[in-house]
N, C-alpha and C positions, 0 to 999 in steps of 0.2 A: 771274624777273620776276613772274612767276604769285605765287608766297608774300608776295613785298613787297605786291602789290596788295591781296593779302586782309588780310594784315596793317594797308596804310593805313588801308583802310574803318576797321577795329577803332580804330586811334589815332585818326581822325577823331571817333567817338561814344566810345570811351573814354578820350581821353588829352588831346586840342584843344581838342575844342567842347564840347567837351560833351560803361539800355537797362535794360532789365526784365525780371524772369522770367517765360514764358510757359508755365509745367509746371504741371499739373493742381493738384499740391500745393506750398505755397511750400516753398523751399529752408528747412531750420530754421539758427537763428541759431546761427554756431557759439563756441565759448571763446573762439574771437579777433575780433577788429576789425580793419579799415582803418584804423587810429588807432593814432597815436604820440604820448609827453608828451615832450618836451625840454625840459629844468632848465639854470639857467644859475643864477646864485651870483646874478642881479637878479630873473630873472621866469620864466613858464612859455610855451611855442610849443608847440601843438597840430601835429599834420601830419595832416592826412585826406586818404587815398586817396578819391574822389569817382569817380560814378557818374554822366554827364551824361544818363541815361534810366533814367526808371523808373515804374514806374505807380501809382496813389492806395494802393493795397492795400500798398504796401512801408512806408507812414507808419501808427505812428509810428515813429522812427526808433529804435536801441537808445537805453539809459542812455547809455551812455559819450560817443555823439553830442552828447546831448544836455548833458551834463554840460560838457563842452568847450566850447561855444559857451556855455554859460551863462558857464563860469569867464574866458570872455574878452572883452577890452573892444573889439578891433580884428579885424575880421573882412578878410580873403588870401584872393582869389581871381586866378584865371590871367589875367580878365578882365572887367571888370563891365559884364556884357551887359545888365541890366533896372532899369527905374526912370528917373527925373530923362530921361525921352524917350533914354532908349536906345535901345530898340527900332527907331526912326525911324532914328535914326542909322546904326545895324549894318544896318538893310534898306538906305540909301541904300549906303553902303560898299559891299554886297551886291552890287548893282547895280553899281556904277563898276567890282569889279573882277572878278566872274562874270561879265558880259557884252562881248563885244564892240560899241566905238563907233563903227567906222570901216569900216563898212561888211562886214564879215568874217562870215561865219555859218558855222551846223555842217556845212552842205554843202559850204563852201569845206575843212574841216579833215577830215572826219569820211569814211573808207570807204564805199562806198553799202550794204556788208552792216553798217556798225557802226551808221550811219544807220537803217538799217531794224531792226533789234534793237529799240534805244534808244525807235524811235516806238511801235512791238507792245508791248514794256513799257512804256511812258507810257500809251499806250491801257486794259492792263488794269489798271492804275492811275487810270483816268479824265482824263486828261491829255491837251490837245494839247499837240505837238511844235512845231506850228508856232507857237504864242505862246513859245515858248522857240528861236525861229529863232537867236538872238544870242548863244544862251548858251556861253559856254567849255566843255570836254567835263565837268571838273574838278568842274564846278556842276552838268551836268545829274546828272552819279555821282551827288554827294552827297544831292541833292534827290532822285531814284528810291530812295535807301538811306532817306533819314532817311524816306519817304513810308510805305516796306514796314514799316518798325519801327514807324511812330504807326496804321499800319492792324491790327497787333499789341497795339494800344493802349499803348505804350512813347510817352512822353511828357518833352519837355524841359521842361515845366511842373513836374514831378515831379525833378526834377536834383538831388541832393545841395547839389549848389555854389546851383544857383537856391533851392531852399528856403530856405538859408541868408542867401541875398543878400536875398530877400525879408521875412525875420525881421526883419535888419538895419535897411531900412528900414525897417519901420512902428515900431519900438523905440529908430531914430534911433543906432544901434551905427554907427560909421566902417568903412568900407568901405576896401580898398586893394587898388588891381590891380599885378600882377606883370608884363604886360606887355598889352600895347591887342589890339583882336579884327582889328585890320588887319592886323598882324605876324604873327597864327593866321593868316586866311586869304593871304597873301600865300605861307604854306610853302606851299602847294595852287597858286595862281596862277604862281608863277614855275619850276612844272614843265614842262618839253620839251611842245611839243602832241602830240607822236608817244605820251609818256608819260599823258598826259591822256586821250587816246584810248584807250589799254588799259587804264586805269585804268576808264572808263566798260565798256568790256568784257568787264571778267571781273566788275565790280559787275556785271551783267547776266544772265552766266551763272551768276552764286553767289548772286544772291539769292533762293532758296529755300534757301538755308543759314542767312541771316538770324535767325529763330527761333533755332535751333539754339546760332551763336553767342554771340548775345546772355543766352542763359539759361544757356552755360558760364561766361559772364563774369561775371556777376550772382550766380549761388548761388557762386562763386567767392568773390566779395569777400564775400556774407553769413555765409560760413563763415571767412574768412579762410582761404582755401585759398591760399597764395602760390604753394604749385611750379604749381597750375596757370594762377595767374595769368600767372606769368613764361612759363609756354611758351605762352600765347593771346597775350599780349600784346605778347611780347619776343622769341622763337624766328623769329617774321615777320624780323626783320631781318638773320637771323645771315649770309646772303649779302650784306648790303649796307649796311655799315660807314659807308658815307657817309651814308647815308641817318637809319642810328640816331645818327650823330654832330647831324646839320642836326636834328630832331625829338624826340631823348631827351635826350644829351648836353650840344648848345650850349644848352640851354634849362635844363639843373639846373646847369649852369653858372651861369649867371647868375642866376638863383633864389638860390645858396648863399649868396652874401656878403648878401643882401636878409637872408636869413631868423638869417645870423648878427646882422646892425645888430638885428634886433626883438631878439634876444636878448640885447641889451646893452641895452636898455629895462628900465622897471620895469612897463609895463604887460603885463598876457597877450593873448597872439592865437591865433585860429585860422587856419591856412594850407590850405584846401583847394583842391587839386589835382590832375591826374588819377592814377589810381590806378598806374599804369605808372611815373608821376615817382618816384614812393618807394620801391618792391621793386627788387631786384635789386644785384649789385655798385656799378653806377653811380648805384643812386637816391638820391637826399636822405636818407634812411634812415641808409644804410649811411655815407656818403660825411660827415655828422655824427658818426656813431659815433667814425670816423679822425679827427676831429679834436680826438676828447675831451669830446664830451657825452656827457651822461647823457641815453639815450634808451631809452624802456621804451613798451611796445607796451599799449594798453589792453583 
């Protein structure tokens, strides 16, 4: 259970939602990219592995980056979180479905040692706890995780996929989501409260590993380093089959036939999404390959 948890956090900020390097010296750029071209006999489909945290100093982005969103007319993301009052929206959502309505709070779910953790970390975070009386265990994890990473100066302002989304709009490029940010958080919401609770737990006890993590993942993707991407990102699961099925799986599932229609278009698009979706046997990647495109890594 212990590896799944640590694992979640990691799909939560690199593979969901939406991290940065925090090493003295930046990680150097390596021969490869996070970037895939796929040819179809009509148009070209960009794949970018994405990065949903990172800080001002990683921009600008490489050539190839940039090269791709330029050569594309339709910009793919997982979910289009910013602009046209997004924002509003996703916090309300945020709300209705991280909190409890009905009277139920963290005392009613929560251990009086997980309780008391959870407050000592919020505290030296600068948080009360008790303005988060309501909150689902699931929400308070995420929110103490995402809090440690922007205290690192790791910023979802700085996101791969939001930089993009932002280009988009002030250049007036179309925008298409893959699936809505209710359906993300709903994988998180409709987990066991028993599992919500150790989830918030060992985000508690691990996060001074934080740093750490985050700057394996990041000079990972900046180097194009895949085997270690796959074992940060992917090895979390290998106990629990079910899990990589609901979170990796059923979601490039349904992704594939999306991204084969663009492909049968005449215009280009760029698809970016998290960098987990694409590497490995099972990603979008590979899973293209078998079916006979021509997919060449940039």
């Amino acid at each position: 259970m212990k590896k799944y948890l640590q694992g979640l956090l990691l799909i939560v900020f690199f593979l969901v939602l939406a991290q940065g390097i925090n090493s003295e010296e930046p990680a150097p750029v390596g021969s490869k990219n996070c970037l895939w071209k796929v040819t179809s006999k009509t148009n070209t489909v960009y794949l970018l592995g994405s990065i949903h945290f990172l800080k001002k100093e990683n921009y600008p982005l490489g050539k190839p980056y940039e090269n791709a969103y330029n050569n594309s007319k339709i910009l793919i993301v997982e979910a289009d979180t910013s602009g046209g009052g997004q924002e509003e929206r996703i916090a309300a959502l945020t709300k209705r479905l991280g909190f409890y309505n009905k009277g139920k709070t963290l005392n009613d779910v929560l251990s009086t040692e997980t309780y008391k953790l959870a407050k000592a970390q919020m505290e030296s975070s600068g948080l009360d706890i008790s303005k988060y009386s309501n909150a689902k265990p699931w929400f308070l994890a995420l929110m103490i995780y995402s809090v440690k990473l922007q205290s690192y100066g790791f910023s979802p302002e700085f996101g791969v996929d939001n930089y993009f989304m932002k280009r988009s709009r002030a250049e007036g490029k179309k925008i298409i989501q893959l699936e809505t940010a209710e359906y993300q958080l709903n994988l998180f919401n409709t987990l066991p409260e028993k599992t919500q609770e150790m989830l918030l737990l060992q985000t508690i006890k691990e996060i001074e590993m934080t740093e750490k993590e985050a700057s394996t993942v990041v000079n990972s993707w900046l180097t194009g380093d895949d085997k270690t991407l796959k074992d940060v990102l992917l090895s979390s699961f290998k106990d629990y089959p079910e899990l990589y099925q609901k979170i990796l799986t059923d979601r490039n599932n349904s992704w594939l036939p999306k991204i084969e229609n663009f492909l049968r278009r005449r215009d280009n698009y760029l698809v970016v999404v998290g960098t987990g979706h694409l590497i490995g046997d099972n990603g979008l990647v590979n899973q293209l390959k078998e079916r006979g495109y021509e997919v060449i890594r940039q």
